[in-house]
DRENLUMNU-514376 format. One line per 5 residues: their letters; for each residue x negated, y negated, z of C-alpha. Coordinates in nm, 3 decimals, padded with zeros to 5 digits, m for minus. Each point is the difference from the previous one (the first is absolute). Layout:
N
a) X Y Z | ...
END
This chain:
89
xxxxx) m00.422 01.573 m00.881 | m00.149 00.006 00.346 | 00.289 00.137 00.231 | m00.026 m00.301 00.268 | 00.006 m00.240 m00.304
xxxxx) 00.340 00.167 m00.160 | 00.186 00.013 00.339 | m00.081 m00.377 00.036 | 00.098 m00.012 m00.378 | 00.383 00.177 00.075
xxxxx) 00.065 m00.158 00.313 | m00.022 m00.361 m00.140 | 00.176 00.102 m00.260 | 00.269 00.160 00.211 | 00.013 m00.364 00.161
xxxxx) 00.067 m00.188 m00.318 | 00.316 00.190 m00.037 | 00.088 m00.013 00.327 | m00.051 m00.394 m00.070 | 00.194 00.003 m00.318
xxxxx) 00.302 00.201 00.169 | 00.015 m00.232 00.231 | m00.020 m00.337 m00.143 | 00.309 00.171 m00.232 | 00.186 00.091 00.275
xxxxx) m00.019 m00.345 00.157 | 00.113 m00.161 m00.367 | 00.282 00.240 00.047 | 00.091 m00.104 00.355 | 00.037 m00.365 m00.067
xxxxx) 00.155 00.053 m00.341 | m00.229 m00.161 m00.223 | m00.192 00.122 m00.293 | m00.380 00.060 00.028 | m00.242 m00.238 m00.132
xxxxx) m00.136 00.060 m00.310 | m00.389 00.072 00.004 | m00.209 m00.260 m00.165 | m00.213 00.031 m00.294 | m00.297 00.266 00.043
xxxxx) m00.277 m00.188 m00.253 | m00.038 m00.292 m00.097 | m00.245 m00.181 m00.302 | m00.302 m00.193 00.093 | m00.209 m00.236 m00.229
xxxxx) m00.364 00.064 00.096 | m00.266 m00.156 m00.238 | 00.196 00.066 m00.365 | 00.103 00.363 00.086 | 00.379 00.049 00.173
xxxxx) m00.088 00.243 00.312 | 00.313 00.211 00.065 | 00.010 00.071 00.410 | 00.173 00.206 00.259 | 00.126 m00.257 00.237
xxxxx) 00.029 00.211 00.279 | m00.382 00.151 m00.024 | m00.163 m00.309 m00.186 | m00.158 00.231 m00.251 | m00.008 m00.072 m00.372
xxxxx) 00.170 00.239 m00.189 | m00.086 m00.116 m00.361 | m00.097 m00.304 m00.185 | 00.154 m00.115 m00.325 | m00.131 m00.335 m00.262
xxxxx) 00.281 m00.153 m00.033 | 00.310 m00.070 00.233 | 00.292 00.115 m00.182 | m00.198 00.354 m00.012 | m00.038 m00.014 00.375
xxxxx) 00.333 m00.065 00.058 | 00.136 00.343 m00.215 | m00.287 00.129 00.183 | 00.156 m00.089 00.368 | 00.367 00.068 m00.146
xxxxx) m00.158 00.361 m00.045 | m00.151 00.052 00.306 | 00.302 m00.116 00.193 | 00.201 00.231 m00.202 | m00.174 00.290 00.077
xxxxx) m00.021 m00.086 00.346 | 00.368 m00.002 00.043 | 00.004 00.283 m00.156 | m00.222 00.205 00.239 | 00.187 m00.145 00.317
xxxx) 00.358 00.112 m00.172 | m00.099 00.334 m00.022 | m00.121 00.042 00.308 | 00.333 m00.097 00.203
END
C-alpha cells in the first residue's frame, strides 16, 4: 500500500477508537448501559431473488431464492460479524 494512503488508513482508524472510548466513557459517566448496535444486513426482495445487503455500505452481499434461506443467510452474516468486532476489543 502506497505510504500516504496507509497513514490516512491508521489515523482514521486511530479515530474510531478514540470515538468508541469515548462514547463508553460517557455511558459510564451517566451510569447507563450502552446501546446496543443495530442489525448489520438486512434481506431485500428484488425481482424473485432475496438480495442480502450491508446496511451501512448499501452493497449486496449475496442473493438467496427463497426467504427463509436468506434469513439463515443474514443470521450468518451477523454472526460472523459479531464475531470479528469481539475479537478485536
Amino acid at each position: 500500500m502506497h505510504p500516504r494512503l496507509q497513514e490516512r488508513v491508521s489515523g482514521l482508524a486511530d479515530m474510531r477508537a478514540r470515538t468508541a472510548m469515548a462514547t463508553a466513557e460517557f455511558y459510564e459517566k451517566i451510569g447507563r448501559p450502552a446501546p446496543p448496535h443495530g442489525p448489520r444486513f438486512q434481506a431485500v426482495a428484488k425481482g424473485k431473488a432475496w438480495h442480502v445487503i450491508e446496511i451501512a455500505t448499501g452493497l449486496t452481499k449475496g442473493f438467496c431464492f427463497s426467504h427463509r434461506a436468506a434469513m439463515r443467510f443474514v443470521d450468518a452474516m451477523e454472526a460472523v460479524a459479531a464475531s470479528k468486532t469481539s475479537t478485536r476489543q
